[in-house]
C-alpha positions, 0 to 999 in steps of 0.5 A: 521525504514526501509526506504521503506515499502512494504505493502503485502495485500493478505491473503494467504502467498502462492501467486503470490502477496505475492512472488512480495512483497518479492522479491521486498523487497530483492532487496530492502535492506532496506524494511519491508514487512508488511503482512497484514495477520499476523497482529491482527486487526479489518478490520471493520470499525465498526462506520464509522466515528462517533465513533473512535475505539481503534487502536490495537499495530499492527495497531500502529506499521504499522502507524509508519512505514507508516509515516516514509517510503520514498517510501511506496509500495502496493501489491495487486491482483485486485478481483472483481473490487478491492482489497481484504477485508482484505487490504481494512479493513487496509486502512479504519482503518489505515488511519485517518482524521487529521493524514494521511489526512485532509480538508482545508477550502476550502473542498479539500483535503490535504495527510498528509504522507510525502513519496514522492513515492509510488508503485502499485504492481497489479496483474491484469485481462487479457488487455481485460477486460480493456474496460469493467472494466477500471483501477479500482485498479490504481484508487482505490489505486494509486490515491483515497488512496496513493495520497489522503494521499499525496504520490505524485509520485506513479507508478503501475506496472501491472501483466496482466492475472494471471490466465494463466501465464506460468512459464516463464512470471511468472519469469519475473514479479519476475524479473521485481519487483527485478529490481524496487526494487534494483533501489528504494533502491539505491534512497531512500539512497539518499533521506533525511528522512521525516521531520514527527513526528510520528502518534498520536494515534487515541482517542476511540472515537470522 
């Protein structure tokens, strides 16, 4: 298993997201990008939570890989307030009660995958439109999924104003998620592999 797992969630192989994703890999020297458009699964979570479905291969292969990540990296465009219903459709599928997280007791929450950093790779609205909006894929992502499942140390590197970037700005985003990537490549040999044995697959239904 590669030690970082890059986790590219927008459906179209041409864009700015998908570019950052691979060129953070390569610097990386020992990542896989999983792109989520070429995997064959439901994004539906169709039951909610009463009813478990069946995990396609690909989804099982990707939670494999989730678990045995050192450093777990998400990139994704920020599109009406969120993130894409395809990278949205894999989180509600692939991160499951009592296998990436679970309740104590107490009712608070405890994450369950053993990566101890993470990334946010955001292609982000213009810095203007922070006092309307907030910082809604940070919260989304960085804080409401990756920590939610216990990746404790995760950074968010912002792309602001996608829309109207030059050529030059958008070379220096490449630029900039190479040297990310380079630098989390030289830590994560160095840093031991998870004690975790790998996902259960989940039941057909609960």
């Amino acid at each position: 298993m590669s030690t970082a797992l890059v986790i590219d969630g927008h459906p179209d192989a041409r864009s700015l997201t998908a570019a950052l994703a691979r060129r953070y890999a390569e610097a990386h020297g020992d990542a896989r990008v999983l792109a989520l458009r070429d995997l064959a699964f439901d994004p539906i979570l169709r039951y909610g939570y009463r009813e478990r479905m069946t995990l396609e291969p690909d989804l099982v292969e990707a939670r494999e890989a989730l678990h045995a990540a050192r450093t777990v990296v998400v990139a994704t465009p920020l599109w009406w307030g969120s993130v894409p219903a395809l990278l949205k459709g894999f989180f509600d599928r692939s991160l499951l009660p009592q296998q990436e997280y679970r309740y104590r007791p107490s009712g608070l929450p405890e994450g369950l995958l053993t990566a101890p950093h993470g990334r946010l790779l955001l292609a982000d609205t213009p810095w203007y439109f922070r006092p309307l909006t907030g910082l809604p894929g940070q919260t989304h992502v960085a804080r409401a999924t990756m920590r939610f499942c216990g990746i404790r140390d995760v950074r968010t590197t912002r792309m602001l104003g996608v829309k109207d970037a030059s050529p030059a700005r958008i070379e220096a985003w490449f630029d900039r998620a190479a040297r990310l990537g380079a630098a989390d490549g030289v830590r994560d040999a160095k840093t031991p592999t998870p004690a975790q044995a790998s996902p259960v697959p989940a039941p057909a239904s609960a």
